[in-house]
N, C-alpha and C positions, 0 to 999 in steps of 0.2 A: 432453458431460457431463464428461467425463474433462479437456477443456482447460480447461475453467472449475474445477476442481478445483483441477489445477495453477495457474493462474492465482492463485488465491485462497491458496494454500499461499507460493508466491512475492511476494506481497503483504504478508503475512502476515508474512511472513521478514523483508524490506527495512525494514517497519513497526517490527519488534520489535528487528532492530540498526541499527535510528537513533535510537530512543529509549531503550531499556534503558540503553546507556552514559554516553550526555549525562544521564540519572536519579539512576546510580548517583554521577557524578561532583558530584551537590549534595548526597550525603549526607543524602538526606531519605528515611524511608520512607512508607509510604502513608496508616498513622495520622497522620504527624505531619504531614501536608498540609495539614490545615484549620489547625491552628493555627501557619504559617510568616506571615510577612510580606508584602507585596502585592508588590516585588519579587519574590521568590521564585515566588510564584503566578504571577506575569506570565511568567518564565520556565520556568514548567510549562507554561504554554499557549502560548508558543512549540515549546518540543521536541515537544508534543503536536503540532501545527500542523504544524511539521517532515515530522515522522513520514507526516501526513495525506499531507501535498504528495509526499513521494518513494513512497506508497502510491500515491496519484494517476498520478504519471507510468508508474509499473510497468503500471497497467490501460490508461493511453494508450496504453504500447508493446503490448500484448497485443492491445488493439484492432486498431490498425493491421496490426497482421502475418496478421491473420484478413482485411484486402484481398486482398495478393496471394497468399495459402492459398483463397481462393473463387474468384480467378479462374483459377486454377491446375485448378480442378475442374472450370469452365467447358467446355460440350461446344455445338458448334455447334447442328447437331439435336439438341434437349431429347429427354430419354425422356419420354413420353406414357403416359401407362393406360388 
């Protein structure tokens, strides 16, 4: 429970300073969104996209490192009940 927290915190993070700057650097705030030009939009859903993809690879990496943390736990003889 607690690494999926972290996980999602750390996601979270990565998400939020890859996009916030590339944001703040168009000078648009969130009202003025709807009424920008389709360029502009185009490159909102880029950065947003952005953002998705380096969110993505954070939960790839988190993934992966919960392999060698299970087998690491791995016990020949299983406990039984």
């Amino acid at each position: 429970m607690m690494g999926s927290a972290i996980t999602a915190a750390v996601a979270n993070s990565v998400y939020n300073g890859y996009t916030k700057p590339r944001l703040v650097d168009l000078n648009i705030s969130d009202m003025a969104a709807s009424s920008t030009s389709t360029t502009t939009k185009d490159m909102i859903k880029l950065i947003y996209a952005g953002g998705f993809n380096q969110q993505m690879v954070v939960l790839a990496a988190f993934a992966a490192a919960q392999i060698p943390a299970a087998l690491l736990l791995w016990k020949k003889p299983q406990l039984k009940a």
